[in-house]
C-alpha positions as CSV (number, residue, x, y, z in Angstrom):
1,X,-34.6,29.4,-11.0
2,X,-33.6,29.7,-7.3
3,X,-30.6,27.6,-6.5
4,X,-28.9,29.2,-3.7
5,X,-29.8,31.0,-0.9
6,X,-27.9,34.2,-1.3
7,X,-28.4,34.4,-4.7
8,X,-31.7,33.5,-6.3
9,X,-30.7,34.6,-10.3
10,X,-28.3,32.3,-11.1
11,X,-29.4,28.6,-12.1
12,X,-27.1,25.7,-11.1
13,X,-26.7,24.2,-14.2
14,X,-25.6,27.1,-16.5
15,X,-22.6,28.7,-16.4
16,X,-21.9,32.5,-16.7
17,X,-22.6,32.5,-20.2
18,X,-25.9,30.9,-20.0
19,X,-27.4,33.9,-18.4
20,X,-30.0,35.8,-20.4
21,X,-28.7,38.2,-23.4
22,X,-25.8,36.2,-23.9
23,X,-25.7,34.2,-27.3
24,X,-25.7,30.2,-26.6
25,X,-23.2,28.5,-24.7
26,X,-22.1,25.0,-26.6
27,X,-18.5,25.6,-26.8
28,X,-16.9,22.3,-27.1
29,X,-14.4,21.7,-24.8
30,X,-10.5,22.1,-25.0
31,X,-8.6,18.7,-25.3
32,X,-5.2,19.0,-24.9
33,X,-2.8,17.2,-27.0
34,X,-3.2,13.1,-26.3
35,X,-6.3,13.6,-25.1
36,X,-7.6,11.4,-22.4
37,X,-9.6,12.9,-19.3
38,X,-6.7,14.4,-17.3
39,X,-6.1,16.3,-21.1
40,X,-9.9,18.0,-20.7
41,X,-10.2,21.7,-19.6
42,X,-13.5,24.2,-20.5
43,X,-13.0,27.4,-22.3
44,X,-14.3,30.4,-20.7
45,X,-17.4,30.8,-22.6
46,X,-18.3,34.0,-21.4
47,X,-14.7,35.1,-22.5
48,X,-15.7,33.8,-26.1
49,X,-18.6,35.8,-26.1
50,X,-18.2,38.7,-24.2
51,X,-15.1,39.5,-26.2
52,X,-16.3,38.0,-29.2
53,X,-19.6,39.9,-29.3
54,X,-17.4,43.2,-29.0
55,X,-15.4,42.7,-32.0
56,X,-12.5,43.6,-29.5
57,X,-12.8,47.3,-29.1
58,X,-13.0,48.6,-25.8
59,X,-16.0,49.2,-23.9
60,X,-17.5,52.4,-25.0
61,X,-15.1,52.6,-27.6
62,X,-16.6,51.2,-30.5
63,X,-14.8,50.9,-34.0
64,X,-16.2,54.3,-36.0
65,X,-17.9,53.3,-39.2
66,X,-15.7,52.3,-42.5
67,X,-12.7,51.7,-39.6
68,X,-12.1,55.2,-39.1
69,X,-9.4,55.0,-36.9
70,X,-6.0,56.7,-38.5
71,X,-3.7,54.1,-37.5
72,X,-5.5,51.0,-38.9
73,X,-5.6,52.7,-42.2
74,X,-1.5,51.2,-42.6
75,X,-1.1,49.0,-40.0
76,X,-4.0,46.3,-41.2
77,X,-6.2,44.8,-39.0
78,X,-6.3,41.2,-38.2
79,X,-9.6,39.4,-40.5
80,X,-10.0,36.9,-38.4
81,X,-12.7,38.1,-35.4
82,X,-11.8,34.8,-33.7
83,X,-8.3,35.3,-33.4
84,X,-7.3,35.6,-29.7
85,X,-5.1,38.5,-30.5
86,X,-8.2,40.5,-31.3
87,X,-11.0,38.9,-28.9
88,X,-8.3,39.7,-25.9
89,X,-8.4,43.3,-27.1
90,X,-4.6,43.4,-27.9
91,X,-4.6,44.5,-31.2
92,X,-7.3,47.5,-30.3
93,X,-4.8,48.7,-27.9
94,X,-1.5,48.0,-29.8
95,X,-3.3,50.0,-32.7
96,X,-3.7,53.2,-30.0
97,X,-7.7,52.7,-30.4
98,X,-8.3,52.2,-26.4
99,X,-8.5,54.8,-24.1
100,X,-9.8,55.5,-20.5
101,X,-9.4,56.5,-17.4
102,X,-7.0,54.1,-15.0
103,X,-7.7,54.5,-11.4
104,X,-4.8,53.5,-9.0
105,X,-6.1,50.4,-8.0
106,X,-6.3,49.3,-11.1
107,X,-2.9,49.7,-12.1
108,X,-0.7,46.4,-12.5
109,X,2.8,47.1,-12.1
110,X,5.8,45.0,-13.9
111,X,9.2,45.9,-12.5
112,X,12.9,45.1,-13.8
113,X,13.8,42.4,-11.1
114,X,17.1,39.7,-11.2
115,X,16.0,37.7,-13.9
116,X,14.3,40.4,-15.9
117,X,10.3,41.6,-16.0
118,X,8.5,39.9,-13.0
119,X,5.1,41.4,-11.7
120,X,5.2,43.3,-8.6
121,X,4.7,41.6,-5.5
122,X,1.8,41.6,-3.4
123,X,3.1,43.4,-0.4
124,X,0.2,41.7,1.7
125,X,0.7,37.8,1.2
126,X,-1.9,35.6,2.5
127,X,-2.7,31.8,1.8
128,X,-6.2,30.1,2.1
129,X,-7.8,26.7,3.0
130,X,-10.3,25.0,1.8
131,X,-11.7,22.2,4.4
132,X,-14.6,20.4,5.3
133,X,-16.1,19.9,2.4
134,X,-20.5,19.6,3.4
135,X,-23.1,18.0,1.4
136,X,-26.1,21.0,1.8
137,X,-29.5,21.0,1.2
138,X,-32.5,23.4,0.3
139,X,-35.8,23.2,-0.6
140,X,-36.6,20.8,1.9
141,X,-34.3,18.6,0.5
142,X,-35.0,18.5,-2.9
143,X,-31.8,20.4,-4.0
144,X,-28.6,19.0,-3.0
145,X,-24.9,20.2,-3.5
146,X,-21.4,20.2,-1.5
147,X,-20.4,23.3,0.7
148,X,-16.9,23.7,0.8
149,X,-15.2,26.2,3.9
150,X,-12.7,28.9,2.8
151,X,-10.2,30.5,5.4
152,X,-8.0,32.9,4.2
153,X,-5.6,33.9,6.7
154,X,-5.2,37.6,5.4
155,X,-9.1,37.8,6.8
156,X,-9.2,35.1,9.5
157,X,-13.0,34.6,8.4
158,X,-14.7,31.7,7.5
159,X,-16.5,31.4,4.2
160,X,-18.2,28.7,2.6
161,X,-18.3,28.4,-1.4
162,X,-19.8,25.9,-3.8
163,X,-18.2,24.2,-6.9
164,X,-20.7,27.0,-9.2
165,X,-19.1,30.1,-7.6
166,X,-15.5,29.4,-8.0
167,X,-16.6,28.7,-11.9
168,X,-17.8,32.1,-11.9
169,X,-14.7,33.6,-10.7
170,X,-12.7,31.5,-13.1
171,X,-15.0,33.4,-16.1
172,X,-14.5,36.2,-14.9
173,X,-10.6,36.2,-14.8
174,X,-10.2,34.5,-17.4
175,X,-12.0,37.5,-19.5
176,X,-10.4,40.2,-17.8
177,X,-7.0,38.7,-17.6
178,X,-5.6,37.6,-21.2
179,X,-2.3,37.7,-20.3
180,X,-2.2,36.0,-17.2
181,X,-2.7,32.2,-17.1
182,X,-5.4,31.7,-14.7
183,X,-5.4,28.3,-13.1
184,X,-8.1,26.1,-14.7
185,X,-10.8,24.7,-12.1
186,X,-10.8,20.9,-11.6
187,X,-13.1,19.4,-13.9
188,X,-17.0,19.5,-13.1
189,X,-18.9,16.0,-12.8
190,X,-22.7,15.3,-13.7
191,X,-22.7,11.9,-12.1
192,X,-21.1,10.3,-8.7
193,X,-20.7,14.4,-7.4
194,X,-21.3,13.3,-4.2
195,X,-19.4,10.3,-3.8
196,X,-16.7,10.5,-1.3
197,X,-13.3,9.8,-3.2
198,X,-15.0,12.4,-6.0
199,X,-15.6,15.4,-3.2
200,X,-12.1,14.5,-1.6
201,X,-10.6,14.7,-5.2
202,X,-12.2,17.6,-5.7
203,X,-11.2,19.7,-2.6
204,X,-7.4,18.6,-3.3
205,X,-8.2,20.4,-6.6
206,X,-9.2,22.9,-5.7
207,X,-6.5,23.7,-3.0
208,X,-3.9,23.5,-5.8
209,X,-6.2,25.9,-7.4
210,X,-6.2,28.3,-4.3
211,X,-2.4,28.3,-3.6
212,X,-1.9,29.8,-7.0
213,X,-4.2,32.1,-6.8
214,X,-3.3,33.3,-4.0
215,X,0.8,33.4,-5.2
216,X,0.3,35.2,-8.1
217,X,1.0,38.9,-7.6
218,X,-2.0,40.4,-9.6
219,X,-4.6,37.8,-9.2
220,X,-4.8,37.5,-5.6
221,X,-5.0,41.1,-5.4
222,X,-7.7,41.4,-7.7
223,X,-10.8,42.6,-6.7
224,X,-13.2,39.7,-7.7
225,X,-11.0,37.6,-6.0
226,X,-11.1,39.5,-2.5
227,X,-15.1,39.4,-3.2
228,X,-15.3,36.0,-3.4
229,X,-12.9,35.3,-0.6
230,X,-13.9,37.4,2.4
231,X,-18.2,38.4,1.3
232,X,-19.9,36.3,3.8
233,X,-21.8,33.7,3.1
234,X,-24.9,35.0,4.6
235,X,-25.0,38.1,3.3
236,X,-26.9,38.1,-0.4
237,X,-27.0,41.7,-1.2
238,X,-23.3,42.6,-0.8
239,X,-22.3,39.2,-2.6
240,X,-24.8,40.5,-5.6
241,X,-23.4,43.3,-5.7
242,X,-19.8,42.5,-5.8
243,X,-21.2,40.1,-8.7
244,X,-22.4,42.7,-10.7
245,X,-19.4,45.1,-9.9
246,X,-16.9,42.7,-11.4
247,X,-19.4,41.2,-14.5
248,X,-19.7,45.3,-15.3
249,X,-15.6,45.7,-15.2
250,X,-14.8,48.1,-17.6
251,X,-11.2,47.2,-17.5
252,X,-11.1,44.3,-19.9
253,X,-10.6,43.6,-23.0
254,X,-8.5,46.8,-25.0
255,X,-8.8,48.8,-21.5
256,X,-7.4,45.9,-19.8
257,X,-3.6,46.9,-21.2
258,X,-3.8,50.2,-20.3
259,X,-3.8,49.3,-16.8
260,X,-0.5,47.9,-17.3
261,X,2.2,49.8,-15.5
262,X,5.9,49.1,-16.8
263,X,9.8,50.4,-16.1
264,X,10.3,53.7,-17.6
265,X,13.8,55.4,-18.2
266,X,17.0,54.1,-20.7
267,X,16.8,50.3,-19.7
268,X,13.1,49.8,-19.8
269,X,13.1,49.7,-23.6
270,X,13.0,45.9,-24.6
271,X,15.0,44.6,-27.8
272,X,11.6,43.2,-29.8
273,X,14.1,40.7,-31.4
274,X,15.5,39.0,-27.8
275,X,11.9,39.4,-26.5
276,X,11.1,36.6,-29.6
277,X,14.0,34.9,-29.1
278,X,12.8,34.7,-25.2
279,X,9.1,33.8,-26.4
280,X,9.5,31.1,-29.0
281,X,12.2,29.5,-26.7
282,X,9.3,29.2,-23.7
283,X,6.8,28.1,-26.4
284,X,9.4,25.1,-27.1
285,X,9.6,24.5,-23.8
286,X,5.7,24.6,-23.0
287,X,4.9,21.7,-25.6
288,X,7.7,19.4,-24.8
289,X,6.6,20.0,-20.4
290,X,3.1,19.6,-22.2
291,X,4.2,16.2,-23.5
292,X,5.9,14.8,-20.9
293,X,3.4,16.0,-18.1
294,X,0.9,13.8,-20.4
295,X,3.4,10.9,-20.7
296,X,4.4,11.0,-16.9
297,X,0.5,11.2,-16.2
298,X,-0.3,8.4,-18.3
299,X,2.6,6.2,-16.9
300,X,1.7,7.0,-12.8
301,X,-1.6,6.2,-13.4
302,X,-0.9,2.8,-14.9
303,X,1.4,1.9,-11.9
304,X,-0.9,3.0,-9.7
305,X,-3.6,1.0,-11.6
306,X,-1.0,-1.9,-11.3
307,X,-0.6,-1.3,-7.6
308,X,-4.4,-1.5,-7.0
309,X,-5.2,-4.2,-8.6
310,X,-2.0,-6.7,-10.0
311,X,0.7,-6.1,-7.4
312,X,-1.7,-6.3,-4.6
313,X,-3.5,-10.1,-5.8
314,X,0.0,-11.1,-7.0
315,X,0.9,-10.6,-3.2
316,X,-1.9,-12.1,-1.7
317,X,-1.1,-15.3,-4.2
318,X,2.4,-15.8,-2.7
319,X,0.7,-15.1,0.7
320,X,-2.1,-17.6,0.0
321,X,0.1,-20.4,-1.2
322,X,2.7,-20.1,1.8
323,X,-1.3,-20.5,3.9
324,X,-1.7,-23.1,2.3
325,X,1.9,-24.8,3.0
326,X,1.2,-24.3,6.6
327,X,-1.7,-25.8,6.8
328,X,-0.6,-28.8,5.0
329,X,2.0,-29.3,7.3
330,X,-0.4,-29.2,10.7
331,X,-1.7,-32.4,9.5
332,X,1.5,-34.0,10.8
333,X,0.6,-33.0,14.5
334,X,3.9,-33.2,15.4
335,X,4.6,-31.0,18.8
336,X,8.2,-29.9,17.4
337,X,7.0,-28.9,14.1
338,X,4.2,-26.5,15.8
339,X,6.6,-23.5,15.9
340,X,7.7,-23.9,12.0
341,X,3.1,-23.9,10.9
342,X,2.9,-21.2,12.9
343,X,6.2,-19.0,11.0
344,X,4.9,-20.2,7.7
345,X,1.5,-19.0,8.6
346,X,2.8,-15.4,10.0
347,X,4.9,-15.5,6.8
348,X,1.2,-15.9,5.1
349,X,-0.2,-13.0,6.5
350,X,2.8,-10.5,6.0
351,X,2.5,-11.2,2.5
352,X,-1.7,-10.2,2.9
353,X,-0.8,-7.3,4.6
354,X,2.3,-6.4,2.1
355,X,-0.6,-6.6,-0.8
356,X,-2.8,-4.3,0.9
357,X,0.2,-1.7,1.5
358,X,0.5,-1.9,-2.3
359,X,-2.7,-1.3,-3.0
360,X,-3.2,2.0,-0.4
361,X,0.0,3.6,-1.3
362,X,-0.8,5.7,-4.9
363,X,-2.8,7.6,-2.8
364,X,0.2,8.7,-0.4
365,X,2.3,9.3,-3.2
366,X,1.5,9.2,-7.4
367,X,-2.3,10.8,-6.7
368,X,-0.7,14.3,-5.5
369,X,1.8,13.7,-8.6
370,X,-0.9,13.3,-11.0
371,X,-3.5,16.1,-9.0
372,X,-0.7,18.4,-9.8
373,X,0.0,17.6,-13.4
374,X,-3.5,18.5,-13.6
375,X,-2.9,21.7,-12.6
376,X,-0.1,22.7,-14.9
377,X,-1.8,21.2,-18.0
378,X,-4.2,23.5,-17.4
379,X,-1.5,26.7,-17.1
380,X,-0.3,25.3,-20.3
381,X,-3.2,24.9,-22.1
382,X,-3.4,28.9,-21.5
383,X,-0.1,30.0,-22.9
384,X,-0.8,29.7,-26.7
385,X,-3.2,32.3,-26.3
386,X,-0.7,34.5,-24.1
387,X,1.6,33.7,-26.5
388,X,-0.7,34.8,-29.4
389,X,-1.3,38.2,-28.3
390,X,2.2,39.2,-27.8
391,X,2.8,37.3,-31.2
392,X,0.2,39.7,-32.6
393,X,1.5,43.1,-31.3
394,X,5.0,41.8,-32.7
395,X,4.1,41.6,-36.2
396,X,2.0,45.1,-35.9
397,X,5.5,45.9,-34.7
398,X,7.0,44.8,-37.9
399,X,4.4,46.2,-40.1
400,X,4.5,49.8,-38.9
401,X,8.6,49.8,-39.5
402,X,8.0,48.8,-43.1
403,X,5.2,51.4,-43.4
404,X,7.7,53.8,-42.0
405,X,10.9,52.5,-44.7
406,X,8.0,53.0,-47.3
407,X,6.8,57.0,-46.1
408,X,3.2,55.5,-45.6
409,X,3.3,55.8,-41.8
410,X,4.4,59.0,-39.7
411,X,7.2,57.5,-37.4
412,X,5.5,58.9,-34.5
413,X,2.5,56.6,-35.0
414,X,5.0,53.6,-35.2
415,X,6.6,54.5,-32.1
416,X,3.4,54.6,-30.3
417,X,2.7,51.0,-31.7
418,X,6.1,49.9,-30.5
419,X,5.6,51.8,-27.1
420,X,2.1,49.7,-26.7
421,X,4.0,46.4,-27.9
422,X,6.7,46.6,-25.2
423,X,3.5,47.0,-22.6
424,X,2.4,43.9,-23.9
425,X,6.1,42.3,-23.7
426,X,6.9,43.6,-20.0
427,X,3.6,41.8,-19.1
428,X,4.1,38.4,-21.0
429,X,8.1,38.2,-19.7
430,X,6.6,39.1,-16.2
431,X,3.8,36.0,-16.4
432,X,6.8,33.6,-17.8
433,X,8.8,34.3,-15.4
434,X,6.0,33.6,-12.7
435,X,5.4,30.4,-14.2
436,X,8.9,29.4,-13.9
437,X,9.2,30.4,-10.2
438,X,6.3,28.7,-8.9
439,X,6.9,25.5,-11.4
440,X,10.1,24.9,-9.3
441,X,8.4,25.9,-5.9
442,X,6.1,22.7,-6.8
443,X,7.9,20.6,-8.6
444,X,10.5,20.7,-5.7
445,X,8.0,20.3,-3.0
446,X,5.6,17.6,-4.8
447,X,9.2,15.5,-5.4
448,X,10.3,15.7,-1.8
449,X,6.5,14.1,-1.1
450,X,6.4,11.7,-3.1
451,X,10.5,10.3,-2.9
452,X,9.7,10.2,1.3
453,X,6.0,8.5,0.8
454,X,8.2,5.7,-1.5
455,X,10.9,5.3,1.7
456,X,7.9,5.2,4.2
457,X,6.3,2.4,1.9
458,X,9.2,0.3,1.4
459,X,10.5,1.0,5.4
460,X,6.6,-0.6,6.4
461,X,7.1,-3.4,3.9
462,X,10.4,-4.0,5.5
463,X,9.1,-4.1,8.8
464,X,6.6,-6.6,7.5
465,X,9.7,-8.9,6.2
466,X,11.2,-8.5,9.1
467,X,8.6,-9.7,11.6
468,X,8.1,-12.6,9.7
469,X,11.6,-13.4,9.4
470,X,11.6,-13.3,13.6
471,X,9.2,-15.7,14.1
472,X,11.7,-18.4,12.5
473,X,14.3,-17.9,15.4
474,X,12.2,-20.3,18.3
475,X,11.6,-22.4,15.9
């Protein structure tokens, strides 16, 4: 089973949840809505069964027999065991059934900033590059796989990191963070892995991937995250255990929300009913960015198809034929008419050369359009299940104030479910709100790019005109 050198338990071709004592691993994967391969993200399996497994009840916590916890006994708990409000552990905690002890380092802290709940920032910034992506062997070549180098510049140490450990990481947050949207990995690849256009693909990828992890306030400081950027390379003990530090977290699932810090004092009370309002308006605004990132993604990749293929021969055509004029007219072997073959046959050539601008530019300008739709399909295939869980602690919410109306429920026990609730709430409106900051950061940016690529492009094909059009004037 030995697949890398600094870390001879872990077998290529599983992922996390493939590891032994873990149920099977044939999750199907997530299509978004209109399908089609830019549409594709994986689930975290291990999250499924991790989470799954424990019925949602906090590690060490588990449910007493006959669901003897007092709460539950009026505030019903959810049937469904595959619900994501209970797998994530947020109806455990919302119900007052987690409990444990929160260390300062684990706390997550949501303040009250201009445009309401926002996560706290990480008072240490730092960005990271991934270059040089190396094709690797071991076992005297028998085993073969793609190295890439990771530089983050909080550290100023080099790394080097394979495809298979930044899918571990992504299990692992993806388990212990259920409401945070945890950018989905580019997709993995059984064939053509080591072609070049795949790897550089790949590494752009995985770069989008990085710069959010690294902007978001709570990720980038988390500690599986700091593991997997700064352990070195050569070093297999300390990266196995860091491994097995963060696969033995006890702060997921229930215990997860308790590490949730949030505003105290008169103002930090949220109105459950404009907290709904706020939700349901992002979830209408999710689907229809969800549609039109598909539609947009669809339409840039059939131009770009165009450009590859149709605009570039269509090109070539006019440039052929104009060749073909030219040489026509050297059969006259006239001395003044020598000038005029030779313009006709430059003309010829900037229509070749046109062609072949057509057919390089989606890669200067739609590719980094589409790599980034990529990216936020993913963030959006996550929010339904953010959205569920605070959905979930709502309606516990709503339950517990008609206990109360009915004298079934002490109102203490309601306003602990309503204290838990607005946890939740601080948390979702902070991740929302961290969406919408960084979707304008790259939306902007990616816009610029692309609108000075297009002038560039058109400014070389110009040019190309232009030339041609000289060559006319001795004639």
């Amino acid at each position: 089973g030995s697949d890398d050198d600094w870390d001879d338990d872990w077998d290529d071709s599983s992922t996390v949840a493939d590891e032994p004592g873990t149920l099977g691993s044939s999750y199907p994967d997530y299509e978004a809505a209109g399908g089609g391969p830019s549409g594709r993200y994986r689930l975290s399996t291990r999250s499924e069964l991790s989470l799954g497994s424990r019925g949602g009840h906090p590690v060490g916590h588990p449910q007493p027999p006959g669901g003897g916890a007092k709460s539950s006994a009026t505030v019903s708990r959810n049937l469904n065991r595959f619900s994501t409000f209970v797998k994530s552990g947020g109806e455990a905690f919302v119900l007052g059934e987690a409990s444990g002890f929160v260390k300062d380092g684990d706390k997550l802290c949501v303040v009250l900033g201009p445009r309401g709940p926002e996560w706290q920032e990480n008072p240490y910034p730092f960005q990271c590059s991934i270059e040089d992506p190396t094709k690797q062997t071991k076992f005297k070549g028998m085993k073969s796989y793609i190295a890439y180098k990771l530089v983050p510049s909080h550290t100023g140490q080099q790394v080097h990191r394979r495809y298979k450990h930044f899918d571990w990481l992504y299990g692992r947050l993806a388990e212990k963070f259920p409401v945070i949207s945890v950018p989905h990995l580019p997709e993995k690849q059984a064939t053509g892995r080591f072609e070049e256009d795949f790897i550089s693909k790949r590494r752009k990828g995985l770069a989008w991937w990085m710069d959010h992890m690294c902007s978001h306030p709570v990720l980038a400081q988390c500690d599986a995250f700091q593991h997997f950027l700064s352990c070195p390379s050569t070093d297999e003990k300390a990266w196995k255990q860091g491994k097995r530090k963060a696969e033995k977290d006890e702060m997921v699932g229930a215990n997860f929300f308790l590490t949730i810090s949030v505003p105290t004092g008169p103002g930090a009370i949220l109105d459950l009913q404009e907290v709904e309002s706020q939700v349901d308006g992002f979830k209408a605004f999710t689907k229809k960015m969800d549609e039109s990132a598909l539609q947009l993604n669809h339409t840039a990749n059939e131009f770009a198809r165009k450009q590859v293929t149709g605009f570039k021969k269509e090109y070539q055509k006019v440039g052929h034929s104009f060749k073909c004029l030219s040489q026509a007219f050297e059969l006259d072997q006239q001395a003044f008419s020598a000038g005029l073959n030779q313009a006709i046959a430059f003309t010829a050539e900037a229509y070749d050369a046109i062609g072949d601008l057509f057919a390089d530019q989606p890669r200067q300008d739609l590719d980094p359009v589409m790599d980034l739709l990529a990216l936020y399909q993913g963030h959006l295939a996550n929010f339904p299940d953010i959205i569920h869980v605070q959905k979930g602690a709502l309606t516990k919410v709503k339950e517990s104030k008609r206990h109360v109306e009915e004298g079934k429920m002490e109102l203490q026990k309601a306003d602990g479910i309503q204290e838990r609730c607005n946890i939740i709430s601080f948390a979702t409106l902070a991740e929302i709100n961290h969406f919408h900051k960084i979707r304008v950061r790259d939306f902007k940016s990616q816009m610029q790019h692309f609108l000075q690529q297009q002038i560039l492009f058109f400014q070389k094909v110009t040019q190309k005109l232009e030339e041609a059009l000289h060559k006319y004037d001795s004639v």
